[in-house]
C-alpha positions as CSV (number, residue, x, y, z in Angstrom):
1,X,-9.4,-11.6,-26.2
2,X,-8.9,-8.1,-25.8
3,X,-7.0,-6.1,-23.6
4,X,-5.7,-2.6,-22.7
5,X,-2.2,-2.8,-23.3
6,X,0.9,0.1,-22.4
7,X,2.2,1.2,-26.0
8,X,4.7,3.2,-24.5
9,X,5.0,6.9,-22.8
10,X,0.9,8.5,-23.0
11,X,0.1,5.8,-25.3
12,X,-2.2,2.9,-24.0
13,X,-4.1,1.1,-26.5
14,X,-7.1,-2.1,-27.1
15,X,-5.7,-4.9,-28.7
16,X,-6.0,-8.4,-29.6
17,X,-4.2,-10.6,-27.2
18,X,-3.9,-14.4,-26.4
19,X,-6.2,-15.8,-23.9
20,X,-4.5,-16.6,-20.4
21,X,-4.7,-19.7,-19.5
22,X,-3.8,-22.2,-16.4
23,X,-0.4,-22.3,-15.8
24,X,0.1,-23.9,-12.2
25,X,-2.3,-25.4,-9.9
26,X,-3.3,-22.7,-7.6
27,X,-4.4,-20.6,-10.9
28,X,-8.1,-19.6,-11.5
29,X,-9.0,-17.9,-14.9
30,X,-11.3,-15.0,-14.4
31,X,-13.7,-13.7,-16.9
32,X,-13.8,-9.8,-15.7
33,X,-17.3,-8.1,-15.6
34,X,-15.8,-4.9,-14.1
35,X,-12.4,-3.2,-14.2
36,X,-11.0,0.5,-13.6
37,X,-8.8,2.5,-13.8
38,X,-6.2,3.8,-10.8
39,X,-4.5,6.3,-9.9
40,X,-1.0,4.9,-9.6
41,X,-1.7,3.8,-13.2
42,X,-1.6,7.1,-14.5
43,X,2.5,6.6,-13.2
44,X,2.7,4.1,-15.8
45,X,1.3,5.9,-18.1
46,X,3.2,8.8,-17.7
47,X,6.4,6.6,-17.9
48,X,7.6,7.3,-14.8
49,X,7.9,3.7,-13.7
50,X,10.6,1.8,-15.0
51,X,10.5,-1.7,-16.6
52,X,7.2,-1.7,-18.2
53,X,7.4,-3.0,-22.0
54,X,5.4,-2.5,-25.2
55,X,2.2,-4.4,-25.0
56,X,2.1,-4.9,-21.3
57,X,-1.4,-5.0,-20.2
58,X,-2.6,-3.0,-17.4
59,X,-5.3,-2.9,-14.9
60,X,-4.9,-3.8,-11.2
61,X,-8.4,-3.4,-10.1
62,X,-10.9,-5.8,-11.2
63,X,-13.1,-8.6,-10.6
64,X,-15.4,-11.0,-12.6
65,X,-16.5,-14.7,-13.0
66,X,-14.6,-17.9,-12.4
67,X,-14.6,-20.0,-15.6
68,X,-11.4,-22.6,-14.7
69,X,-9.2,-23.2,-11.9
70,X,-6.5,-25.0,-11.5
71,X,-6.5,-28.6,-9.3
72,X,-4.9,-26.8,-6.2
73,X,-8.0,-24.1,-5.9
74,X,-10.0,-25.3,-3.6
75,X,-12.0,-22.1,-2.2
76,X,-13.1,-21.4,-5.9
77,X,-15.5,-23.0,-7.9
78,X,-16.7,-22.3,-12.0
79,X,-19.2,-19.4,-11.8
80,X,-18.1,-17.8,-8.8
81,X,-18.2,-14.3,-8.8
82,X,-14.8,-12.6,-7.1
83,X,-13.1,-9.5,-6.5
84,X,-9.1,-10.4,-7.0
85,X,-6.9,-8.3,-4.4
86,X,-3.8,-6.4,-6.5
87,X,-1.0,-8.0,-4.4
88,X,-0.2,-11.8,-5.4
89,X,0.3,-13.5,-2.2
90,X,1.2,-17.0,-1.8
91,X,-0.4,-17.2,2.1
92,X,2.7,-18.6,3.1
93,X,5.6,-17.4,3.5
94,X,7.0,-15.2,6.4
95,X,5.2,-12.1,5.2
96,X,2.1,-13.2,4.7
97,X,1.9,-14.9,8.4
98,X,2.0,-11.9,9.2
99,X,-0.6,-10.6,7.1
100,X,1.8,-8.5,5.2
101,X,0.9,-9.4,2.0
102,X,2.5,-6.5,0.0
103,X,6.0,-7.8,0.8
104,X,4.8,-11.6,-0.1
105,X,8.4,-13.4,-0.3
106,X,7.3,-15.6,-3.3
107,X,4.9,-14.3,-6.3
108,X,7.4,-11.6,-7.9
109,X,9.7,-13.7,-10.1
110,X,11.8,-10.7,-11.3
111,X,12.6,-9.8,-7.8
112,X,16.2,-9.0,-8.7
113,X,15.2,-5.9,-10.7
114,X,12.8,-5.1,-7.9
115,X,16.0,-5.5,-5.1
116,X,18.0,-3.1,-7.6
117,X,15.7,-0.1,-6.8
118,X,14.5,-0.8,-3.7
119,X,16.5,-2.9,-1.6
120,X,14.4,-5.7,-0.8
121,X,11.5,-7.1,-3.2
122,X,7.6,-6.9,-2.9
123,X,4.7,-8.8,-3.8
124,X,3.9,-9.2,-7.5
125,X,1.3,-6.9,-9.0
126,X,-0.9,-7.5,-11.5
127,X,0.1,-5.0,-14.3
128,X,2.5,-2.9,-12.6
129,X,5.7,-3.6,-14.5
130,X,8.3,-6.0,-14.9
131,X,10.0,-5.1,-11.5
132,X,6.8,-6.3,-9.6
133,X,6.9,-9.5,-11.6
134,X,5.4,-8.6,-15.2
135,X,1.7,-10.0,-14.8
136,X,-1.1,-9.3,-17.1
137,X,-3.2,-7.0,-15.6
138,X,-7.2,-6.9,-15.6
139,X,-8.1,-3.9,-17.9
140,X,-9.1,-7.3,-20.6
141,X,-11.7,-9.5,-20.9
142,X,-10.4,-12.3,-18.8
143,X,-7.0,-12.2,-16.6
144,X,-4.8,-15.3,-14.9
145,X,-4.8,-15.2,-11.3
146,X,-2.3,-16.8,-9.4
147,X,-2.1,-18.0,-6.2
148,X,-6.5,-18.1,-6.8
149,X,-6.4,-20.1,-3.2
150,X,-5.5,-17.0,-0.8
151,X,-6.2,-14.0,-2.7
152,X,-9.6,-13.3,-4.3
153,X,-12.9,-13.1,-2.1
154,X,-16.0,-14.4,-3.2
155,X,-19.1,-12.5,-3.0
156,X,-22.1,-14.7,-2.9
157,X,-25.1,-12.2,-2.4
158,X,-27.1,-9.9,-4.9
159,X,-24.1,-7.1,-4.5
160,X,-23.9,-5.3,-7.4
161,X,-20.2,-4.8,-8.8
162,X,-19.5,-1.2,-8.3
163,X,-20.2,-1.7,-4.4
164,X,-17.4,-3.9,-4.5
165,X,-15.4,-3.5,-6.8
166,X,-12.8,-1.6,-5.1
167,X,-12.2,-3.6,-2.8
168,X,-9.7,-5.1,-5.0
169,X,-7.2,-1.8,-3.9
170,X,-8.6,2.0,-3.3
171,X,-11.2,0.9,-0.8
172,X,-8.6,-1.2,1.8
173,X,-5.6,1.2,0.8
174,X,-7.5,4.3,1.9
175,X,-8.5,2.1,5.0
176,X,-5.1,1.4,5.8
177,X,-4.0,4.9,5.7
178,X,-6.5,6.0,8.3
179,X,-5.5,2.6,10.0
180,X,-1.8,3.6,10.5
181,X,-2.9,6.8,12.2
182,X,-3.8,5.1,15.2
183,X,-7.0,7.1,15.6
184,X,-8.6,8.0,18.9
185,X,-11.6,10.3,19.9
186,X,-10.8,13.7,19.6
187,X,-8.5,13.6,16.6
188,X,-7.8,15.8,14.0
189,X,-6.9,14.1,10.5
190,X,-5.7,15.8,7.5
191,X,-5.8,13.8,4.1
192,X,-3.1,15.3,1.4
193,X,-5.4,14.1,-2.2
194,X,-9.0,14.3,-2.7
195,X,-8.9,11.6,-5.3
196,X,-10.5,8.4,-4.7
197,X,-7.8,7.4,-2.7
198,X,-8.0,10.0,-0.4
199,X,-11.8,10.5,-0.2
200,X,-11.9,6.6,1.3
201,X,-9.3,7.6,3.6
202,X,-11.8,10.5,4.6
203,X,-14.7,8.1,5.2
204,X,-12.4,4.8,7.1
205,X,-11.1,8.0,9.7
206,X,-14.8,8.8,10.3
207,X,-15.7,5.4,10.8
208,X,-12.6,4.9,13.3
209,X,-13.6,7.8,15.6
210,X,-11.7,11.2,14.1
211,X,-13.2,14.3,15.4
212,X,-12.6,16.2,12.4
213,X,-11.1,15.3,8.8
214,X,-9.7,17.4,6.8
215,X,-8.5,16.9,3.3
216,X,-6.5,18.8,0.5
217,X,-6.5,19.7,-2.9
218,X,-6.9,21.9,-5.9
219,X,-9.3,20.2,-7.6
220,X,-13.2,21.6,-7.0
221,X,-15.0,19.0,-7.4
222,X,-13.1,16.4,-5.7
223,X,-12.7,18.7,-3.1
224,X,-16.5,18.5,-3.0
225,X,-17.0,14.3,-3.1
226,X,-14.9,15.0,-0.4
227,X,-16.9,17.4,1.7
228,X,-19.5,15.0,1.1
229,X,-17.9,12.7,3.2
230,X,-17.7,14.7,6.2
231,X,-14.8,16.2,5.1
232,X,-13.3,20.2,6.0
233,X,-12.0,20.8,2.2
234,X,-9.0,23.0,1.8
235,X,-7.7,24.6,-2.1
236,X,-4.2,24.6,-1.6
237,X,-3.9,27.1,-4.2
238,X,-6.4,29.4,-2.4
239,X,-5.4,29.3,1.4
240,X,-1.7,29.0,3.4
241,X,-2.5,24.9,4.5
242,X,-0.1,25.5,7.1
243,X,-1.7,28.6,8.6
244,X,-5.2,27.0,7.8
245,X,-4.7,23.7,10.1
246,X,-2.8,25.8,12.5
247,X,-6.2,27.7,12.7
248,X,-8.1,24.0,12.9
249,X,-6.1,23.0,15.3
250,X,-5.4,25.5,18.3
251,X,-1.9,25.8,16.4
252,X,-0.5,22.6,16.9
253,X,-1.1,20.6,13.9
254,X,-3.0,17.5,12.8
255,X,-2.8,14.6,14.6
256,X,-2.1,12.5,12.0
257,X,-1.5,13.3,8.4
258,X,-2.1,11.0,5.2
259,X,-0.2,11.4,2.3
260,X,-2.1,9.8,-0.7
261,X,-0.6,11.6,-3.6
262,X,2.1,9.8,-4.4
263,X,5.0,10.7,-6.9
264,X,3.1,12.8,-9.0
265,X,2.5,15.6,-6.9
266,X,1.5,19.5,-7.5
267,X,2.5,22.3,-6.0
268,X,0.8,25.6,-5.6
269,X,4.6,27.6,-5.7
270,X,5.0,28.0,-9.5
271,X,9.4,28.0,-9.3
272,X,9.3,24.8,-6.5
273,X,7.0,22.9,-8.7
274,X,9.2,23.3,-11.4
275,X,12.4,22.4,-9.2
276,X,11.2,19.3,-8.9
277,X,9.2,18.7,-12.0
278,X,12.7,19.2,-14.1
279,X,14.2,16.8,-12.4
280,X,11.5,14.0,-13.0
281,X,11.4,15.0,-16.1
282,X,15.0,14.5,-16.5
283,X,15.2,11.2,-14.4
284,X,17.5,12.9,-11.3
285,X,14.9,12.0,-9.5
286,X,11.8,9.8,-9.9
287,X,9.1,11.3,-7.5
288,X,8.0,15.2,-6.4
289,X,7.2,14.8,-3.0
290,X,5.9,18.1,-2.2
291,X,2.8,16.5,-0.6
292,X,4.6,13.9,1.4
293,X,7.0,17.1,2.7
294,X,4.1,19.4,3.4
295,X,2.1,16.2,5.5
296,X,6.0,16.2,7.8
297,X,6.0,19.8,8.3
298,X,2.4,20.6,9.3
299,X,1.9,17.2,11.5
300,X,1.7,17.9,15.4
301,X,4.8,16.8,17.4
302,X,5.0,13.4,18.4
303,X,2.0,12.7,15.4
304,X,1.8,10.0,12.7
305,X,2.5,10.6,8.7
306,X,1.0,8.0,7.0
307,X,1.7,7.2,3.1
308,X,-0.6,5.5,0.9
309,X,0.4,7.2,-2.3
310,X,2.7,5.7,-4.5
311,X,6.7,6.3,-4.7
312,X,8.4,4.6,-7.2
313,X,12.3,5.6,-6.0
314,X,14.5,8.1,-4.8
315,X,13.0,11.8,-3.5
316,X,15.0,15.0,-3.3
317,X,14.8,17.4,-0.1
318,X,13.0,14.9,2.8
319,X,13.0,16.7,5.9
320,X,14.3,14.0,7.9
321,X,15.1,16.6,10.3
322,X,11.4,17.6,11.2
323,X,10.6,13.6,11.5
324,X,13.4,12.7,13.6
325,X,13.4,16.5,16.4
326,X,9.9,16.2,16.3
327,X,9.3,12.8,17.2
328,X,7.1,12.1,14.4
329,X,6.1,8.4,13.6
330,X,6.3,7.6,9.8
331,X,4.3,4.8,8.5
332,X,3.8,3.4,4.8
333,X,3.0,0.7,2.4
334,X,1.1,-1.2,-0.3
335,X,-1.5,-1.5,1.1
336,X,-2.0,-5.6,2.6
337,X,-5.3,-6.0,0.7
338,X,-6.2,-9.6,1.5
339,X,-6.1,-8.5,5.3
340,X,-9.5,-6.4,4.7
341,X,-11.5,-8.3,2.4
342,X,-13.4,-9.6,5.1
343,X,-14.1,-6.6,7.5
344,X,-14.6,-4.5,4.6
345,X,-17.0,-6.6,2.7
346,X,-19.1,-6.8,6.1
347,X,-19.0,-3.3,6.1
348,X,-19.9,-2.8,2.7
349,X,-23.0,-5.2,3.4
350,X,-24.1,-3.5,6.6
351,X,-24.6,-0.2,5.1
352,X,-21.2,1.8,6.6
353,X,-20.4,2.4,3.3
354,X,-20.6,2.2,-0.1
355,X,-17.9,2.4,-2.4
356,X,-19.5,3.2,-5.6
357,X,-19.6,7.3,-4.8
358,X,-16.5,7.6,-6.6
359,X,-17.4,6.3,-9.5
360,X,-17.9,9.8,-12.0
361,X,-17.6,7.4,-15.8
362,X,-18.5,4.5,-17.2
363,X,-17.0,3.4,-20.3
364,X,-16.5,-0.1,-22.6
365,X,-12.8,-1.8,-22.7
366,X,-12.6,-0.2,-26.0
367,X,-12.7,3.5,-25.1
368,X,-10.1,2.6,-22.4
369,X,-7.8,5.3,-24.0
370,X,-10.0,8.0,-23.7
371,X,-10.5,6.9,-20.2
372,X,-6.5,7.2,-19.7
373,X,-6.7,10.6,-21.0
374,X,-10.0,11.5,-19.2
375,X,-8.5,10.7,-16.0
376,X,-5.2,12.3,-16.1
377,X,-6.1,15.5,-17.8
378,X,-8.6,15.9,-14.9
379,X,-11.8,16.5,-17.8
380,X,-15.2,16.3,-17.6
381,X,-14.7,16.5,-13.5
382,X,-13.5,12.6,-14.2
383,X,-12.9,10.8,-10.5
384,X,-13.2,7.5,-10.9
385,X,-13.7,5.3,-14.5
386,X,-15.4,1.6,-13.9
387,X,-14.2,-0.2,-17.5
388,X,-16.8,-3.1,-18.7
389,X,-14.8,-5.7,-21.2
């Protein structure tokens, strides 16, 4: 089959791999129909996440048709359409009773390089690196899914596969992030990334009661899909933030700010961003968390900072100060997809929302490395890439 595989630093390439196949009884085999490309693959791609190896194959966003499953699958049948979740839960261990199915006890079996880095191991991820357990991803033509009983959701009516799609991560992790903020009439929320990410998080506070959204960026146009969602936009690199939700907010902040950057952040201070840019470059550190900071500093006293974007390691210059004088509430995670296949799916069919106004490309399997590049270098206005094997 093919598959888009990580050739090393800003190289990804389409080659010819074997075909998965069933390796345990709660497997299902999955011929993908739709796949795409995230943001927190772009980290991979710009090598700043350790343990990936030549000819890994990414993709944690995709869904398709059930052609085998193993004898333990009962909720899964040949010719099912699904949408498979990027965490690999088991469903049964103490973290998943909970519903914390990020932090699954029992699917990542390199969880000893994980514990290295980060203390304690999460879930696996399908193909996000050896630390998170070294699965194939689903940027291919068909993908192994394990633990097929408890994670993917079947969708049995005429919905097309961009409307759901992304359920398999952006939808639910932008849904989480306004989740964590505890929303209640009257609130003011401001979104740091206008990405995909961020412009779901934009639409799940709407649809949880926030008074006002507002979300930042430099990036026009995605400031714009943005605005389209109901959101106040605001160019970093044309306005003070601070002194702008100061003026949003009779000058005492957001309620609750999202941080759904991630590692790979920008800043609008030419000498900062290079303080921290040298020293990702030069592996002192491995994230730039000028968005996460800026989200600390500008949220209201006694508000919630909730992160959604993706940190790989260790951060220079936290203002742990500001979180802990100012009584601030900081929440984060991967986000626990299984927990909102349901809900969201019933919103998805009720007309609340529909995912698919991300969606800016559409390109074959083959022309995934143009995708990689279209998507990082920010061309063509590219927001979201849908991938069809």
């Amino acid at each position: 089959m093919k598959a888009n595989c990580w050739m090393g630093r800003g190289e990804v390439e389409v080659r010819d791999v074997p075909d998965p196949r069933i390796l345990n009884g709660h497997d299902a085999v999955v011929r993908v129909t739709s796949t795409a490309i995230c943001g927190s693959d772009l980290h991979l791609y710009d090598g700043f996440v350790p343990t990936m190896k030549k000819g890994d194959i990414l993709g944690h966003e995709f869904m398709g048709e059930v052609v085998e499953v193993g004898p333990d699958v009962r909720n899964l049948h040949v010719g099912d359409r699904a949408v498979v979740p990027f965490p690999i839960a088991c469903g049964r261990c103490a973290a998943c009773e909970l519903g914390l199915y990020s932090v699954c006890e029992n699917t990542n079996p390199n969880a000893g390089l994980a514990e290295k880095l980060l203390g304690h191991s999460p879930a696996g991820i399908f193909g996000y690196s050896h630390m998170l357990g070294g699965y194939p991803g689903g940027q291919a033509e068909y993908a192994r899914v394990p633990f097929a009983d408890v994670g993917p959701i079947k969708i049995e009516d005429g919905l097309a596969d961009e409307q759901v799609l992304f359920l398999s991560d952006i939808l639910p992790t932008g849904w989480m992030g306004a989740e964590m903020c505890e929303i209640k009439p009257g609130d003011v929320i401001a979104v740091w990334g206008a990405g995909p990410v961020g412009q779901f998080a934009v639409a799940g506070a709407y649809l949880m009661g926030a008074d006002q959204v507002v979300c930042i960026d430099r990036f026009a146009y995605r400031l714009r899909i943005a605005e389209r969602a109901g959101a106040t936009a605001l160019d970093y690199e044309e306005v003070d933030v601070r002194e702008a939700l100061l003026d949003l907010t009779a000058g005492r902040g957001p309620d609750a700010c999202i941080d759904a950057v991630g590692m790979e952040a920008h800043y609008a201070n030419p000498a900062l961003y290079a303080y921290d840019r040298t020293k990702q470059a030069t592996r002192l550190e491995t994230d730039r968390p000028y968005a996460l900071r800026e989200a600390i500093m500008n949220c209201r006293n006694g508000g919630i900072v909730a992160v959604i974007g993706l940190y790989a390691g260790f951060l220079d210059k936290f203002p742990m100060g500001a979180v802990m004088n100012r009584s601030l509430t900081l929440k984060a995670g991967q986000c626990h997809v299984q927990r909102y296949l349901k809900p969201l799916l019933a919103r998805i069919r009720e007309g609340d929302i529909d995912p698919s106004f991300v969606i800016t490309h559409r390109l074959p399997l083959d022309e995934a490395p143009r995708g990689y590049r279209l998507f990082r270098d920010k061309q063509d206005e590219c927001n979201k890439i849908v991938l069809t094997p």
